[in-house]
C-alpha positions in Angstrom: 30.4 -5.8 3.9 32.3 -7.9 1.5 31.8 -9.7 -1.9 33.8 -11.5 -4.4 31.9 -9.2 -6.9 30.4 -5.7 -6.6 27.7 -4.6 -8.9 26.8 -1.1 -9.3 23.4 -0.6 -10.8 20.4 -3.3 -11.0 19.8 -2.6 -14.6 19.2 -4.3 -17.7 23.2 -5.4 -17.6 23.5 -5.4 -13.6 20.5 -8.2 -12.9 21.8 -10.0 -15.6 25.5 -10.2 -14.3 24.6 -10.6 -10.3 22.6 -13.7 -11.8 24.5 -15.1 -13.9 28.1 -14.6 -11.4 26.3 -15.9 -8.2 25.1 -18.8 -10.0 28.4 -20.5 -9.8 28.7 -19.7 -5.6 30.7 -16.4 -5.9 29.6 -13.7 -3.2 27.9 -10.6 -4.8 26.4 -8.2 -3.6 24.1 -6.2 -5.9 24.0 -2.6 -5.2 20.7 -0.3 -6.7 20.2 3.1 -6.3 16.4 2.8 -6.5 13.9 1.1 -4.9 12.3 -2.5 -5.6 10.2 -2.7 -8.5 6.8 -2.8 -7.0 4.5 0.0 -8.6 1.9 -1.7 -10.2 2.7 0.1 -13.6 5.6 -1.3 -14.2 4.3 -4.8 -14.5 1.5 -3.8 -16.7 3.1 -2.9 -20.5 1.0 -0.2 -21.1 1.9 1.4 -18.0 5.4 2.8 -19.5 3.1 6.2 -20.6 3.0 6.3 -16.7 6.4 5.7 -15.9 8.5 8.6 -18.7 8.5 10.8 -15.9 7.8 9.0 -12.4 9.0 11.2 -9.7 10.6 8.0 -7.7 11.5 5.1 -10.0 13.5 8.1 -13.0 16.1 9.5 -13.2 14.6 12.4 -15.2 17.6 13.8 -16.3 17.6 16.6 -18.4 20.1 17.5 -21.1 21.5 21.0 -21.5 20.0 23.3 -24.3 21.7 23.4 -27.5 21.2 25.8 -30.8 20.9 23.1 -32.6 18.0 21.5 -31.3 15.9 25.0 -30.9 17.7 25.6 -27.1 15.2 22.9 -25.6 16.6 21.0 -22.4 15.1 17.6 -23.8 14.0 15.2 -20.9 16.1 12.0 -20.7 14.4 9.4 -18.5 16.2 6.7 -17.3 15.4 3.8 -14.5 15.9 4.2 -11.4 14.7 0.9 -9.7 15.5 -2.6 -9.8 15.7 -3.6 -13.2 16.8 -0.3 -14.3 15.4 1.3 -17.8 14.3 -2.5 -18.3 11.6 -1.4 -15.8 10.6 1.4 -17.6 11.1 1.4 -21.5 8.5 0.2 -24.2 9.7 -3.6 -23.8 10.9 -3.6 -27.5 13.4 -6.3 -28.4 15.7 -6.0 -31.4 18.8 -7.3 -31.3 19.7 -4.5 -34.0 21.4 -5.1 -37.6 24.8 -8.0 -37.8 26.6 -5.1 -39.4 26.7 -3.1 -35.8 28.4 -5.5 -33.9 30.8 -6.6 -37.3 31.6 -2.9 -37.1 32.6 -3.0 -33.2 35.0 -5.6 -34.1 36.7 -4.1 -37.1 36.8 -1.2 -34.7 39.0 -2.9 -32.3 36.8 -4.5 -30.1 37.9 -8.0 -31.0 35.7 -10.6 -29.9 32.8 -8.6 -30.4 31.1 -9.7 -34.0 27.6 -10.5 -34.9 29.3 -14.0 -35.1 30.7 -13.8 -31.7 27.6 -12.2 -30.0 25.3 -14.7 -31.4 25.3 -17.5 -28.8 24.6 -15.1 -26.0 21.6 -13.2 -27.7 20.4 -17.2 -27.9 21.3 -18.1 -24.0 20.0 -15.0 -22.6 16.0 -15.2 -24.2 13.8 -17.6 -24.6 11.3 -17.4 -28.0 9.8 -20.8 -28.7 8.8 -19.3 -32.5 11.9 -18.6 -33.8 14.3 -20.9 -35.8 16.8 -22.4 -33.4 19.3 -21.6 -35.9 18.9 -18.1 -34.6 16.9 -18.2 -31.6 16.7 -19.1 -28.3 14.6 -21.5 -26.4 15.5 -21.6 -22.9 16.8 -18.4 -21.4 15.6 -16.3 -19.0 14.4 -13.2 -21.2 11.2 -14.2 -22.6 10.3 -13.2 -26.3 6.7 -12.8 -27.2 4.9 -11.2 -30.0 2.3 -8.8 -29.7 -1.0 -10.9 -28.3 -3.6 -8.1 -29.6 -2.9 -6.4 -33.1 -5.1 -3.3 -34.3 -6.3 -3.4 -37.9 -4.2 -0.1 -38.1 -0.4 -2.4 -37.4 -1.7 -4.7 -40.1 -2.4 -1.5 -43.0 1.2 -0.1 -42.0 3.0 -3.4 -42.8 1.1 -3.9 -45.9 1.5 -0.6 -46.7 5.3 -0.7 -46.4 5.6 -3.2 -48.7 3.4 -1.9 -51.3 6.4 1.1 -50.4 9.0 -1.6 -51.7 10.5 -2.6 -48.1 10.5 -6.6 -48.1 8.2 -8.1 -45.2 10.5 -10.2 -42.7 8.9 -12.7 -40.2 11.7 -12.4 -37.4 13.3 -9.0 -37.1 15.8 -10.6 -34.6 16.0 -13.7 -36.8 18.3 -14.7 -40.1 18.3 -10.7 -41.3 18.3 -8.6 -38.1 16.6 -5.1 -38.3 16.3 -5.7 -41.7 12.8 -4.8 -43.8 9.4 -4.4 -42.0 8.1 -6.8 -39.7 5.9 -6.8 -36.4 7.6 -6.2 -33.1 8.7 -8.5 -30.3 8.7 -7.7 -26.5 10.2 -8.8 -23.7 7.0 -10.0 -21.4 6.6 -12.6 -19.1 2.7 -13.6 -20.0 1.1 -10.5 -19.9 3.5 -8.8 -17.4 6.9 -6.8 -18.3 9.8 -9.0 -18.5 12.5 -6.5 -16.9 15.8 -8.2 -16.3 14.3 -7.7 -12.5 11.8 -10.3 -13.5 13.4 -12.4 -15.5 16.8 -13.1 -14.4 17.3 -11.7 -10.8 13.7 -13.0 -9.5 15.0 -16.7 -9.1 18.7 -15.2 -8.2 18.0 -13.3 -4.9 17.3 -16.8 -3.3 20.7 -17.3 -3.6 22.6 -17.0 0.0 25.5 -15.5 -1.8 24.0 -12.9 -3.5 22.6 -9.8 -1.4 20.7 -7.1 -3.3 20.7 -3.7 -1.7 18.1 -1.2 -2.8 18.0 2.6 -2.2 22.1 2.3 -2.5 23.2 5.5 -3.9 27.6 4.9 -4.9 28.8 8.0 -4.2 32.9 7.0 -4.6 35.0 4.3 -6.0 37.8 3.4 -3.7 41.3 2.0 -5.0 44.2 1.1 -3.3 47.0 2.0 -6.5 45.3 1.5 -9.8 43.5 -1.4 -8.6 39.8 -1.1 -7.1 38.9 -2.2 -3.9 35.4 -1.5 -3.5 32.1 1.7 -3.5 30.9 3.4 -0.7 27.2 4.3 -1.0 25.1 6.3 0.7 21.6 4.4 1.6 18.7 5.7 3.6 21.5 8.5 5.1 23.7 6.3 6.5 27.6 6.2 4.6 28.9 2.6 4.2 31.8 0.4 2.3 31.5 -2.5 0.3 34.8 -4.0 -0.1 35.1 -6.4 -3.3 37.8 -9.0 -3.3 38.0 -9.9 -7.1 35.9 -6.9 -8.9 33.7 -3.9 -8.6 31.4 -3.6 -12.0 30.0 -0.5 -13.3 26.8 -1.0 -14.7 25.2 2.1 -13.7 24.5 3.3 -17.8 25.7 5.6 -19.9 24.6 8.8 -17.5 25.4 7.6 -14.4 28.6 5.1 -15.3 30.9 7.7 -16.4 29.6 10.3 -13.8 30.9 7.8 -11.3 33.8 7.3 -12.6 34.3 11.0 -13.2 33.9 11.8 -10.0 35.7 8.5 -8.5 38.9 10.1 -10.1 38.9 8.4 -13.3 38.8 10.6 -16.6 39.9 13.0 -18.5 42.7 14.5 -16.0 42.5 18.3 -16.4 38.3 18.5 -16.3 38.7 16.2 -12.7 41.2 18.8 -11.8 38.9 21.6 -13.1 36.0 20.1 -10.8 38.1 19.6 -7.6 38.2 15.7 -8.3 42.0 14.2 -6.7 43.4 12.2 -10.0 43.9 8.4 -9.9 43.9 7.5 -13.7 44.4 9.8 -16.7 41.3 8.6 -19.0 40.1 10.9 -21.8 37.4 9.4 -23.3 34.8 8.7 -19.9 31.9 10.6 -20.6 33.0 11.0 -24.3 31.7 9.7 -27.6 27.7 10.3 -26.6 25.3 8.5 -29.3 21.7 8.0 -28.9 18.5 8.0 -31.8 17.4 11.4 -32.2 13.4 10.8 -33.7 10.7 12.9 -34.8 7.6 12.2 -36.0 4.6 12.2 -38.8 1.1 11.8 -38.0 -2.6 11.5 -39.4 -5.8 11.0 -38.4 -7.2 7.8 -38.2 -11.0 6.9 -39.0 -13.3 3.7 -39.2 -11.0 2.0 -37.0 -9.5 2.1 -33.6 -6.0 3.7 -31.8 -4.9 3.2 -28.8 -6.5 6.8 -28.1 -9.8 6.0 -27.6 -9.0 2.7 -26.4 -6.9 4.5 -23.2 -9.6 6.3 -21.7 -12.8 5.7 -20.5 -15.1 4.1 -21.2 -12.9 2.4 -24.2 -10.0 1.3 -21.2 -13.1 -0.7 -19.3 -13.0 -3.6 -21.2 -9.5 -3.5 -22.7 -8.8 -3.7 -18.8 -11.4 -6.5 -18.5 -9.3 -8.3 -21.5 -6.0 -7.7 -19.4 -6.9 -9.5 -16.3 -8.9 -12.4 -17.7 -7.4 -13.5 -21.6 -4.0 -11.9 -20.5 -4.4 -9.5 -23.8 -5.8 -6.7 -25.4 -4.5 -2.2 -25.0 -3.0 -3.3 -21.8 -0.2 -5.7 -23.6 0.6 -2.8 -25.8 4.0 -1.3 -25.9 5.5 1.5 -28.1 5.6 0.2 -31.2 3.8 -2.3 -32.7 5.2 -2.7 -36.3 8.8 -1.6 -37.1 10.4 -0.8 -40.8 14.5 -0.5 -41.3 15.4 1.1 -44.4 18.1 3.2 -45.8 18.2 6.9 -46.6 20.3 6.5 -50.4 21.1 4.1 -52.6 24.1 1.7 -52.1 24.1 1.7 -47.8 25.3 -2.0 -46.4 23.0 -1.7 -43.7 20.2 0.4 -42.7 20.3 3.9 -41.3 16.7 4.5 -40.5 14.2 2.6 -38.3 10.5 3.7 -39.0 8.3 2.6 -35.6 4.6 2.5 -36.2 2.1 2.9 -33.4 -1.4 2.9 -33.9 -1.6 6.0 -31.2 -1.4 9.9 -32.3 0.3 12.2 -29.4 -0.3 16.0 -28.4 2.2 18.2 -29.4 4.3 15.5 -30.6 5.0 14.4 -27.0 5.4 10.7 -26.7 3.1 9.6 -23.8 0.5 12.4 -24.2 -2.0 10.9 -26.6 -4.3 12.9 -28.5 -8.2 13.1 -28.0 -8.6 12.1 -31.1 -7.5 8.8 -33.0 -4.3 9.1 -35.1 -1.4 7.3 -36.3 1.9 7.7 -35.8 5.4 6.6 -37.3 8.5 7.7 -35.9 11.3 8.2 -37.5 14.8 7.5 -35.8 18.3 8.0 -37.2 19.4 4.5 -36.5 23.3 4.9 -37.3 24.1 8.7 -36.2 27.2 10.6 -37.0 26.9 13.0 -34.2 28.6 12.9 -30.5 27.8 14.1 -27.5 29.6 13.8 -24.0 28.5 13.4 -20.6 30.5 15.4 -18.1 30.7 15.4 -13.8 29.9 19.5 -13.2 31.3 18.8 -9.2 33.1 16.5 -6.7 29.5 16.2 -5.1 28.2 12.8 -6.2 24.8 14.0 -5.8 25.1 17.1 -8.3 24.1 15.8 -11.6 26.5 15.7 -14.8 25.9 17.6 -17.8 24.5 15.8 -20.5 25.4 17.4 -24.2 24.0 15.2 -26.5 25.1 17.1 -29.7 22.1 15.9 -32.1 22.1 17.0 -35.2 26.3 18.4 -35.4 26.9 16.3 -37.9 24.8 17.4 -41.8 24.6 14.0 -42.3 22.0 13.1 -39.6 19.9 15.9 -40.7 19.7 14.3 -44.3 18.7 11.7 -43.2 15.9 12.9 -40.8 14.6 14.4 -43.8 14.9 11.3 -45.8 12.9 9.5 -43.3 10.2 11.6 -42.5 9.5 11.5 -46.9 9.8 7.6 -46.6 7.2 7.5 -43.7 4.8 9.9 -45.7 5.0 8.2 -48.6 3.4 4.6 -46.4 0.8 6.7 -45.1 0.1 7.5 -48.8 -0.5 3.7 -50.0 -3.6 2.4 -50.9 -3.7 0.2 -47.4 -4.2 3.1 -45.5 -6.5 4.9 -47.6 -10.0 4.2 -46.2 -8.4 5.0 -42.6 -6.3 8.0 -42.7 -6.8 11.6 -43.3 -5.2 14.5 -42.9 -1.3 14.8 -41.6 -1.7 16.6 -38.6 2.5 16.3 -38.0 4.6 17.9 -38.8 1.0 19.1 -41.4 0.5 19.3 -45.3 2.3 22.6 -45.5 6.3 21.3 -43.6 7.4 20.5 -47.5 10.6 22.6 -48.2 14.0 21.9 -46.8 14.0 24.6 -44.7 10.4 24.1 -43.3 11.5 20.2 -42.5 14.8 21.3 -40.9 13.0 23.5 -38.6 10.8 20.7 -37.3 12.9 18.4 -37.2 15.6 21.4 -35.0 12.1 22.1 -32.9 10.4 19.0 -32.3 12.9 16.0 -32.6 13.7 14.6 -29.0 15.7 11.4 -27.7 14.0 7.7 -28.5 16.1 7.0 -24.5 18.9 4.8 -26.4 22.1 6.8 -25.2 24.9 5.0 -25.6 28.9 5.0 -25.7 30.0 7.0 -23.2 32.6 4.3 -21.9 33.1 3.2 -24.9 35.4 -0.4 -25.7 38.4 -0.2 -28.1 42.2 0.0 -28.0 42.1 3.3 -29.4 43.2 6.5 -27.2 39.6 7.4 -26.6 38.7 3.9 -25.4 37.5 3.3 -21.9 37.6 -0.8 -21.6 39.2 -3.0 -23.7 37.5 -6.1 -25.5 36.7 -7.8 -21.9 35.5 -4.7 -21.1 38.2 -4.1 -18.2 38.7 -0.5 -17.2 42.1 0.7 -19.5 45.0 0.9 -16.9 43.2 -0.1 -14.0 42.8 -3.6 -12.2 39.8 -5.0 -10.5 37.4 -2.5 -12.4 35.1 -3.2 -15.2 31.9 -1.6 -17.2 29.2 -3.9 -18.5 26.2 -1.7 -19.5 25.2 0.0 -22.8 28.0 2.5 -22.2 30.3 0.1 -23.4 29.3 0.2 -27.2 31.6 1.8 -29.4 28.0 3.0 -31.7 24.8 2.4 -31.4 23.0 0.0 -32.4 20.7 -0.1 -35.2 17.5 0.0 -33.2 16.4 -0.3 -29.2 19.2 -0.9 -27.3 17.8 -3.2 -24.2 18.5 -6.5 -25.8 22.2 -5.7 -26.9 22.4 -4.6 -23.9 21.7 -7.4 -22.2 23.8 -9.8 -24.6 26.9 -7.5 -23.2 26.0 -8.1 -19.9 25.7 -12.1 -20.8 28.8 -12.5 -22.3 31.0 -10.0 -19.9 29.8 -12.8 -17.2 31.4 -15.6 -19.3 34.5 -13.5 -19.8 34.3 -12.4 -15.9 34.0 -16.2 -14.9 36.6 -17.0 -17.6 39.0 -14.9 -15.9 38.6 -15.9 -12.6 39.0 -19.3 -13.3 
């Protein structure tokens, strides 16, 4: 088989990209290692509890143990179907905070400012109650607030702002993850509006795009320094697909450098060490590992609802009732309902801390195991970290998984802040909104106070928020991976459009930049071309 264009992964950047290059007649072919997106849960936004660990459509990758995060392998899910973690997250849209992308540029990735990002956060999504000035109205993406809001959303909002954090009607508007507002999601009525959905739905129509499913790339191929196509193994048969202008990466921040590792592109003496052959010298794949370590505080909740009771029966009967006939109600829930970016000292530009409220408590702490009980729960993410991980092929065998080193917590800095956050998310639980509805702090409990006490929770219970990014990351310095049209450094025919891409992370959830990069790397792609 041959394509103009070869896309490896149908994720939140791949869908985008096969749409948006096939629209204009080029041949793609699309190439997933999961299946279609057809389990029921995925469609339904409430179904994401089910999907953290599905057995077919995740990755469920597991990082190695470290010391400083109490020797726990922390579980990394990651899509594994078409639409990719799109499929799969908690459907939160932020576009994250103007200075993030301001940053990217003064870091060398020219081109790449809030400025300069703007007009494809607009094209890609499609929110009818935003100001135009800032919004879209007619992409593909659709933006919708949350349909059904528990009186427990409303008290944390208030309560923030009797904290001193300024309410903001659009946190992807004029201020961007900035102050406390209620959360946007990507949902198409009251389904999930994965990039599957929303851009690739109408797209695989097309003649010239072809969509392969259950595609597993084992191997780059190249021909010099210039890339010539993948060959994938799917349903245990070995096959080629040859691209005639470019092969894109867009396989995320696990599985884009892993292919590249063990494709022969990396840093030279680990391929060697791993019994990969050398075709380009590249230090920094699998390098410069970021992602929102989060831990979280909790308290009962009484004389009102949580999602807790409303999850199980007989509370789910009618909220399932509400689902199917109004299109609202538990069902249209995501992960957060009400979000708060604030800053951990005096005199920050930006934010450094994003505060998610749910109206939901969770056992043990574990995200997607709710309580018995009611509760309430705000977690508390370091939104800019200092700290850096890698991601690292282990074998030549494409099937052996890499060894993911995340690295929370090396940098003191991202501790202090994890601290600061956790006192900022007690002290709006302690505001006179909550005060008829909350009782006691069941995590991390009344008696975590000291320094040492908070530091061991935080080391004990604190897990990934699944927003790794960076691990290709685009620059012009020696550690860079793809340069400001995110072409492969030293290499021809060969790019990598997915999260991996972004020098830091963004200052909250990571889908929608995500898919911005994947909307403007298809300008630049057609650009080029031309």
């Amino acid at each position: 088989m041959e394509a103009d264009y070869v896309i490896v992964g149908a994720g939140s950047a791949g869908c985008v990209l096969a749409d948006r290059l096939s629209a204009g007649g080029a041949r793609v072919v699309l190439l997933e290692a999961g299946p279609a997106d057809r389990n029921p849960m995925i469609h339904i936004p409430a179904g994401v509890l089910k999907l953290l660990a599905h057995p077919v459509i995740n990755w469920n990758y597991q990082t190695e143990p470290e010391e400083a995060t109490g020797n726990r392998s922390l579980h990394w899910p990651r899509g594994k179907v078409l639409g990719g973690s799109s499929s799969i997250n908690g459907m939160l849209f932020v576009r994250g905070n103007k200075a993030d992308f301001d940053n990217w540029a003064q870091m060398g990735a020219r081109g790449w400012s809030y400025d300069d990002c703007l007009p494809y956060f607009k094209s890609m999504e499609s929110y009818p109650m935003g100001d135009s000035q800032y919004r879209g109205k007619s992409g593909p993406l659709q933006i919708d607030d949350y349909r059904t809001i528990l009186p427990l959303t409303h008290m944390f909002v208030d309560a923030a702002q009797q904290a001193g954090h300024p309410k903001v009607d659009d946190l992807s508007g004029r201020k961007p993850a900035e102050g406390v507002g209620y959360s946007q999601m990507s949902r198409i009525g009251r389904r999930r509006g994965s990039t599957a959905q929303t851009f690739l739905a109408a797209a695989k129509k097309r003649p010239n795009l072809t969509v392969e499913t259950e595609a597993y790339a084992t191997k780059l191929t190249f021909g010099g320094k210039r890339c010539t196509g993948v060959w994938i193994r799917q349903r245990g048969q070995d096959r080629h697909i040859s691209a005639v202008r470019e092969v894109i990466v867009s396989g995320g921040t696990i599985n884009s450098p892993h292919l590249l590792h063990v494709s022969g592109v990396g840093p030279a003496d680990h391929l060697r060490d791993i019994g990969v052959d050398v075709v380009h010298d590249l230090p920094g794949v699998g390098k410069n590992l970021s992602d929102h370590y989060t831990v979280r505080v909790s308290r009962r909740a009484v004389n009102t609802r949580s999602i807790n009771e409303l999850s199980r029966f007989p509370g789910v009967v009618p909220e399932v009732a509400k689902w199917v006939v109004r299109g609202n109600g538990a069902l249209t829930f995501g992960v957060s309902s009400a979000q708060c970016y604030t800053h951990s000292r005096e005199g920050l530009a930006s934010p450094d801390i994003q505060l998610l409220f749910t109206p939901a408590s969770y056992d043990n702490n574990v995200f997607g195991v709710l309580e018995q009980k009611p509760g309430a729960t705000i977690a508390i993410s370091i939104a800019r970290p200092s700290s850096r991980g890698q991601i690292m092929a282990i074998s030549s065998d494409p099937f052996t998984r890499p060894a993911i080193r995340p690295n929370f917590l090396s940098d003191p800095d991202d501790m202090r802040i994890s601290k600061e956050g956790i006192r900022q998310a007690r002290e709006i639980f302690a505001q006179p909104a909550f005060a008829k509805n909350l009782t006691e702090e069941t995590s991390p409990g009344p008696d975590v106070q000291s320094d040492a006490d908070l530091e061991r929770f935080i080391r004990e219970t604190g897990r990934t928020i699944y927003h790794c990014v960076g691990t290709c990351k685009m620059g012009e310095d020696p550690m860079a991976v793809v340069d400001s049209r995110l072409r492969v450094h030293g290499m021809e025919g060969l790019r990598v459009v997915d999260a991996s891409i972004m020098p830091t992370v963004t200052t909250g959830n990571t889908n929608a930049p995500t898919i911005m990069i994947a909307e403007k790397a298809s300008a630049m792609i057609l650009e080029d071309a031309a």
